[in-house]
C-alpha positions as CSV (number, residue, x, y, z in Angstrom):
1,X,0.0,0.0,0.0
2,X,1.3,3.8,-1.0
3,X,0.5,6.2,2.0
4,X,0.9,10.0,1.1
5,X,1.6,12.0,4.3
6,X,0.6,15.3,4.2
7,X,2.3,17.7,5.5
8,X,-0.9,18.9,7.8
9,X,-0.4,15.4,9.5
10,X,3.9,16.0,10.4
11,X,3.0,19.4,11.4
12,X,3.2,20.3,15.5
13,X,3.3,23.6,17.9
14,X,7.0,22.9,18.3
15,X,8.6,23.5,15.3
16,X,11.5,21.1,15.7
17,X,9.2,18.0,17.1
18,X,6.6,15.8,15.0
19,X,2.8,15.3,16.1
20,X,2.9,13.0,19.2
21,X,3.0,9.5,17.8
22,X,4.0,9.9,14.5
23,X,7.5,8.6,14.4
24,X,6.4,5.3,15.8
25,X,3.2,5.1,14.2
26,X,5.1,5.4,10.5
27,X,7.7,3.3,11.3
28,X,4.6,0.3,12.3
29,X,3.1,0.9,9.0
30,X,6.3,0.4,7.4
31,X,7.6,-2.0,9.1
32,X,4.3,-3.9,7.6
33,X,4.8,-3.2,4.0
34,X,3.4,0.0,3.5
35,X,5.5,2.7,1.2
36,X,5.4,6.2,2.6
37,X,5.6,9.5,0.4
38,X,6.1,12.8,2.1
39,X,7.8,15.7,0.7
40,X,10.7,16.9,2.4
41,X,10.8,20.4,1.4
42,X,7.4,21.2,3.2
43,X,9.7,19.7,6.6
44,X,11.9,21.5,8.9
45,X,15.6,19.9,9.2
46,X,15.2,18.8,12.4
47,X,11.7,17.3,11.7
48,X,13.2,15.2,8.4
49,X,16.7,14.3,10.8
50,X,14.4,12.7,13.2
51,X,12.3,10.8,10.7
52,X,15.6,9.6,9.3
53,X,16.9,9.1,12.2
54,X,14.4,6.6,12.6
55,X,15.4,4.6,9.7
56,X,11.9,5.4,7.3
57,X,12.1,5.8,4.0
58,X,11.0,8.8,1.5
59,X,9.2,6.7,-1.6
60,X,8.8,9.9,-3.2
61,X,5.7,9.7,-4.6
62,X,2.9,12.1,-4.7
63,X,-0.8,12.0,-3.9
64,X,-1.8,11.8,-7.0
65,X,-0.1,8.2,-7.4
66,X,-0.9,6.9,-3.8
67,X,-3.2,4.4,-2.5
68,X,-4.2,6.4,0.6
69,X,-3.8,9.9,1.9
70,X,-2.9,10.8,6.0
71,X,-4.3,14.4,6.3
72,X,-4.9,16.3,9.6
73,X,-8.3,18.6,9.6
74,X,-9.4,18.8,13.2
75,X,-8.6,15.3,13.4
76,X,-6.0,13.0,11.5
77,X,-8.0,10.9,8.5
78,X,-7.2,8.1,6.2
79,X,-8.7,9.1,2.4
80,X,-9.1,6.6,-0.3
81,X,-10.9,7.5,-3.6
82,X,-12.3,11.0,-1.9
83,X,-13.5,9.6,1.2
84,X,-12.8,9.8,4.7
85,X,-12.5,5.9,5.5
86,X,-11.0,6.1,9.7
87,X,-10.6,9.3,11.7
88,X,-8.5,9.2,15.0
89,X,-6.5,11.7,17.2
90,X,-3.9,10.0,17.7
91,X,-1.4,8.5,15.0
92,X,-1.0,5.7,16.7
93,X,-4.8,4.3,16.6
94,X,-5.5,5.8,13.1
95,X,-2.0,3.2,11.7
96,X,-3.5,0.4,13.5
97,X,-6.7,1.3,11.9
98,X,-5.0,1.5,8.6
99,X,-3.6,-2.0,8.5
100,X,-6.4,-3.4,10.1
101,X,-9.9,-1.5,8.9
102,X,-13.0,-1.8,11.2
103,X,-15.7,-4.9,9.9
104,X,-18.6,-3.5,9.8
105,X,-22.1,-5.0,8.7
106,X,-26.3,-3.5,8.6
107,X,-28.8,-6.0,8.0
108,X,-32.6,-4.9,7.3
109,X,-34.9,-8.0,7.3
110,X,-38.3,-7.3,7.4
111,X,-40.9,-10.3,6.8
112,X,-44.7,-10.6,8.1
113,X,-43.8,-11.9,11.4
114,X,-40.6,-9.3,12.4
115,X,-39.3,-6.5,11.8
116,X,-35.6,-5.9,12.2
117,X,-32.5,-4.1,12.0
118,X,-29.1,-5.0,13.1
119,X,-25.5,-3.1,13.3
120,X,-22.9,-4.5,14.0
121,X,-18.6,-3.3,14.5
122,X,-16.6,-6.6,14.9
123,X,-13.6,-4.4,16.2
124,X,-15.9,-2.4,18.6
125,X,-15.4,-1.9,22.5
126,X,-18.7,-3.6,23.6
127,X,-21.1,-1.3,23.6
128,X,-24.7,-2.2,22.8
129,X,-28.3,-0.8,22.1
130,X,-30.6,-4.2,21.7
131,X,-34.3,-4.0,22.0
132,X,-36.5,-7.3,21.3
133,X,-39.1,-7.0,23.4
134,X,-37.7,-10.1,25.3
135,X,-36.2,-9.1,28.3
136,X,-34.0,-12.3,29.3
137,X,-33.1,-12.2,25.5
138,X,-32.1,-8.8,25.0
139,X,-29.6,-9.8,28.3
140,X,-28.0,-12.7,26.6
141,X,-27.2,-10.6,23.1
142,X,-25.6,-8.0,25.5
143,X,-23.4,-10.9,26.7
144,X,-22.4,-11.4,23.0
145,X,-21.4,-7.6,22.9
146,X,-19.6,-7.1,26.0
147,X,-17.9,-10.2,26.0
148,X,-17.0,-10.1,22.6
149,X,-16.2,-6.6,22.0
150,X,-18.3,-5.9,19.5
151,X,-20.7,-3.0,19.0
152,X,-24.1,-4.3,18.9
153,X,-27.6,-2.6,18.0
154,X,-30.3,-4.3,17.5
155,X,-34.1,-4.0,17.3
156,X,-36.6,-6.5,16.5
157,X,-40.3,-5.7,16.4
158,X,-41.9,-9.5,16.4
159,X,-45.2,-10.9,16.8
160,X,-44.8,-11.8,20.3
161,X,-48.6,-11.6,20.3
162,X,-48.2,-15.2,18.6
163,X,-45.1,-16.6,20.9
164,X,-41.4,-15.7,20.9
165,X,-40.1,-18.3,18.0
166,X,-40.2,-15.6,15.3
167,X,-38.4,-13.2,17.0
168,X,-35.9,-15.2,18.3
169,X,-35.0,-17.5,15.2
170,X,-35.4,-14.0,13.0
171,X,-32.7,-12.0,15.2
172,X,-31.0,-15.0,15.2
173,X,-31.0,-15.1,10.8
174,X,-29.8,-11.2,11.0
175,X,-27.4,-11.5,13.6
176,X,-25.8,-14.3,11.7
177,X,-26.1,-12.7,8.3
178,X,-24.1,-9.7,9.5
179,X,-21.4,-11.5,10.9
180,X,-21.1,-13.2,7.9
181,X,-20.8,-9.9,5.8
182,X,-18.6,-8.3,8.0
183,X,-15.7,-10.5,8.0
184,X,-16.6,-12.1,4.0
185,X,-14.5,-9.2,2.7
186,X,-11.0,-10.8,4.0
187,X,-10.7,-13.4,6.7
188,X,-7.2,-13.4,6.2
189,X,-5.6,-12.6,10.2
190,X,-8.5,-14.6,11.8
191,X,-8.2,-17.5,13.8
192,X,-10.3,-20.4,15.0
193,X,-10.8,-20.7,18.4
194,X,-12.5,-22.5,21.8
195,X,-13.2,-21.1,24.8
196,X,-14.3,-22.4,28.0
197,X,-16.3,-20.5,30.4
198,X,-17.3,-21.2,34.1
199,X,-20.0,-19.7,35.9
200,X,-20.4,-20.8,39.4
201,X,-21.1,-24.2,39.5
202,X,-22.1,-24.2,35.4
203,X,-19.4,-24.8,32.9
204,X,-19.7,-24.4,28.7
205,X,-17.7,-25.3,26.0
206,X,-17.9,-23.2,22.7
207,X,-15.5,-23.3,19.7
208,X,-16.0,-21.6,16.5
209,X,-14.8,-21.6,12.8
210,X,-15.7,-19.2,10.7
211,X,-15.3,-21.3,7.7
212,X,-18.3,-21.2,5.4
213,X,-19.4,-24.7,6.5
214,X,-22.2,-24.3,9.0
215,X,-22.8,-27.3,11.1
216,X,-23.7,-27.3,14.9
217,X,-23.3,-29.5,17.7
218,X,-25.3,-28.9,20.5
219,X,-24.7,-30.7,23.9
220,X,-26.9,-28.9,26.3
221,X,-29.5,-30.2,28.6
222,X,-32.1,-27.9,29.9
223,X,-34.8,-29.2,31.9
224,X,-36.6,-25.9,33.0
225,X,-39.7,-24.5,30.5
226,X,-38.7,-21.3,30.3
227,X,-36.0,-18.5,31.8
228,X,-37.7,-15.3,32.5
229,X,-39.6,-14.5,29.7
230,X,-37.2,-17.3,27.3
231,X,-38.4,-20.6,26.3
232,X,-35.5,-22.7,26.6
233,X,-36.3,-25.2,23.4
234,X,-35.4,-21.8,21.7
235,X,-31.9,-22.1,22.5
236,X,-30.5,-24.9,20.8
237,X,-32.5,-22.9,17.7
238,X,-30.9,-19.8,17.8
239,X,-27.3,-21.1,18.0
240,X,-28.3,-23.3,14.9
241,X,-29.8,-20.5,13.1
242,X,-27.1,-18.2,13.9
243,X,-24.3,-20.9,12.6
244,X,-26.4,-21.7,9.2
245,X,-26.3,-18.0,8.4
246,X,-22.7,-17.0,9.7
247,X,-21.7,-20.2,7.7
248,X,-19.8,-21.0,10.9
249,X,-18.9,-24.6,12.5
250,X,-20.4,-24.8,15.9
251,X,-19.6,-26.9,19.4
252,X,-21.4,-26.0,22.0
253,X,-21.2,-28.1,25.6
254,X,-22.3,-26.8,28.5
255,X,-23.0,-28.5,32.6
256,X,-24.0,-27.5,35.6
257,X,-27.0,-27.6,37.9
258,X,-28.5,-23.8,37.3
259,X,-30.3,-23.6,34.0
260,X,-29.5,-19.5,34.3
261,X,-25.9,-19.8,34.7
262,X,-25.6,-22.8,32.2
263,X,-27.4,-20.3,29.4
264,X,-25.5,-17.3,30.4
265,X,-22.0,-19.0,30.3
266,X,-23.4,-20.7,26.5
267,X,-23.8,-17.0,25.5
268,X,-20.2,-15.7,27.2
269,X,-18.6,-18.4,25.9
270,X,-19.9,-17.7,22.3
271,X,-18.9,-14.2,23.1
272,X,-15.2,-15.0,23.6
273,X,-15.0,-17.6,21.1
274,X,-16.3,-15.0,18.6
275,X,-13.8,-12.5,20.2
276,X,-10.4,-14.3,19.7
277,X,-11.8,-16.2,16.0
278,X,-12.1,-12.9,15.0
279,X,-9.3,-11.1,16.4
280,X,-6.3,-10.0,14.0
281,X,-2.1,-9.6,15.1
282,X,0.4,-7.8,12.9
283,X,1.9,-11.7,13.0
284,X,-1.6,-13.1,11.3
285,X,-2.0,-10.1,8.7
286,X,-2.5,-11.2,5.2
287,X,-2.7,-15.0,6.6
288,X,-5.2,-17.5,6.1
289,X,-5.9,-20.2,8.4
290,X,-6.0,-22.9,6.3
291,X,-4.0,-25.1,3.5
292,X,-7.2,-24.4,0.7
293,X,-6.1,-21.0,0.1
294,X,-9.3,-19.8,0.8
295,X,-12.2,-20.5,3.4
């Protein structure tokens, strides 16, 4: 990739020093096989003696010929094509956010049963706004969120007039599809992954691969009718109908003698699965999992 640096993003109120950051954050990006163009006559000597001091590298090139453009406006921006594609204000996060770009999926599904819209930000922080009229429900998929770090709204308007099934087998087709779209632009950097989680005395199992061959296996006992407002026989459901639409290979196991804590841990354990599947290292980047060459 060919990164023009403008000069608006070397710039500081010391005239001798660069922008906080911006030594290390260049050298990251090159150090992972990105060329850098700046031009040296809009620099101060001692800002271009520290920069080669550093050891990076002048390509030369201009905007015109680059792949991406770091400006400063009231914030530093990434711009590809004309358009602002990650803001930060520090150089540090905005090179991170270069080399590894936020997933991001929106899924509208709207049949005669529900209703629903779902965003979703794989590389979030955990922060959710979920609404499905089921209480209990609405408790787990925050459990997804913050225990996944992912940025979560949702809102499903069902007929729970009827019973809960559509609702929860619908959020259950959006929330899949949107995983699904958010990492099909390039898995390359993610991982497969188990996790096990106890709570109390209850103990589950999950491990994930996001590899376009859905398939669950559910071990799970639950004796009691219902949790809060959630029939149980709709768990095993929604962890099959999330797999078949995230195309993702599913083991779930869970024990214990609290049907609560053994459904809460299912949904933190999913959570943290998810998390580390999805998760990306400067060691992983550009790497695919598996021998195929594709998943």
């Amino acid at each position: 990739m060919k990164i023009y640096i403008h000069p608006t993003a070397l710039t500081s109120e010391t005239e001798s020093l660069l922008p906080p950051g911006a030594l290390s954050a260049m050298a990251y990006l090159a150090q992972n096989g990105a060329e850098l163009g700046f031009e040296p006559e809009k620099l101060s000597q001692s800002r271009l003696r520290l920069i080669e001091n550093e050891g990076i590298g002048n390509a030369g090139f201009d905007a015109s010929s680059a792949d991406g453009i770091i400006r400063r406006e009231e914030s530093l921006q990434f711009v590809t094509g004309g358009a602002i594609v990650e803001t930060a204000d520090q150089w540090t996060t905005l090179a991170r956010a270069i080399l590894f770009p936020s997933r991001k999926a929106a899924i509208k599904r709207t049949t005669k049963e529900t209703d629903i819209s779902v965003s979703i930000n794989l590389d979030g922080t955990g922060k959710s706004r979920i609404s499905t009229g089921l209480n209990f429900f609405d408790h787990m998929l925050d459990q997804i969120a913050r225990h996944g770090l992912i940025d979560l709204e949702l809102t499903c308007k069902g007929d729970l007039e009827v019973d809960e099934h559509h609702t929860i087998e619908d959020t259950a087709i959006a929330l899949g599809q949107a995983i699904r779209e958010a990492i099909s632009g390039n898995k390359a950097g993610i991982q497969r992954y188990g996790f096990v989680l106890p709570m109390d005395e209850a103990q589950a199992t999950v491990a994930i691969d996001l590899s376009d061959r859905p398939y669950l296996r559910w071990e799970v006992e639950l004796k009691r009718e219902y949790i809060g407002d959630f029939p149980t026989e709709m768990l095993e459901h929604f962890y099959y109908t999330l797999a078949m639409n995230a195309k993702a290979t599913l083991h779930v196991e869970a024990s214990g003698k609290n049907e609560h804590h053994k459904v809460e841990a299912v949904f933190k354990g999913f959570a943290k699965a998810l998390r580390f599947a999805i998760s990306r290292t400067e060691r992983t980047k550009g790497i695919l999992p598996t021998t195929k060459g594709t998943i």
